[in-house]
C-alpha positions, 0 to 999 in steps of 0.5 A: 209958552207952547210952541206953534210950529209943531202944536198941530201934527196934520197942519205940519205934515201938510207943511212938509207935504207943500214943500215937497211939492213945491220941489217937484215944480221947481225941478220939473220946471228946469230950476238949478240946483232944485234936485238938492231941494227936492231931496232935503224936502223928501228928508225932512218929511221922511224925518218928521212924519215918521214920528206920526202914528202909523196909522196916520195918512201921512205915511202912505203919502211918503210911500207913493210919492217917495219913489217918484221924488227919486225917480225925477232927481234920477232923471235930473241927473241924468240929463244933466250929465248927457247934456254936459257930455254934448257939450264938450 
């Protein structure tokens, strides 16, 4: 029996691609905790789509969006940090 998961390459990196997405809402809509949730999505997409042929457009994506995805759990981090240091 063949396993449907992973019978279609494409269909599963738009899977990794909506999750990842999916992440950067919930961070930037202020949920707690989503940094870790964007950066195990950004992960298993990095880890998934790797095993893609180069030529497929799934690596560019990771290439753009990688750095952003970075930049805003950076960004998370750091206002969480300035915010506790208001706090005390």
């Amino acid at each position: 029996m063949r396993s449907r998961k992973n019978s279609n390459p494409a269909r599963r990196a738009n899977q990794l691609k909506d999750a990842v997405y999916r992440e950067m809402y919930l961070l930037e809509s202020g949920r707690l905790g989503s940094e870790m949730g964007l950066a195990l999505a950004l992960l298993r997409a990095w880890n998934e789509i790797e095993s893609l042929p180069q030529e497929d457009e799934s690596h560019l994506w990771l290439r753009q969006i990688g750095p952003l995805c970075l930049k805003m759990i950076e960004d998370s981090f750091a206002q969480g940090c300035a915010r506790g240091a208001g706090m005390q």
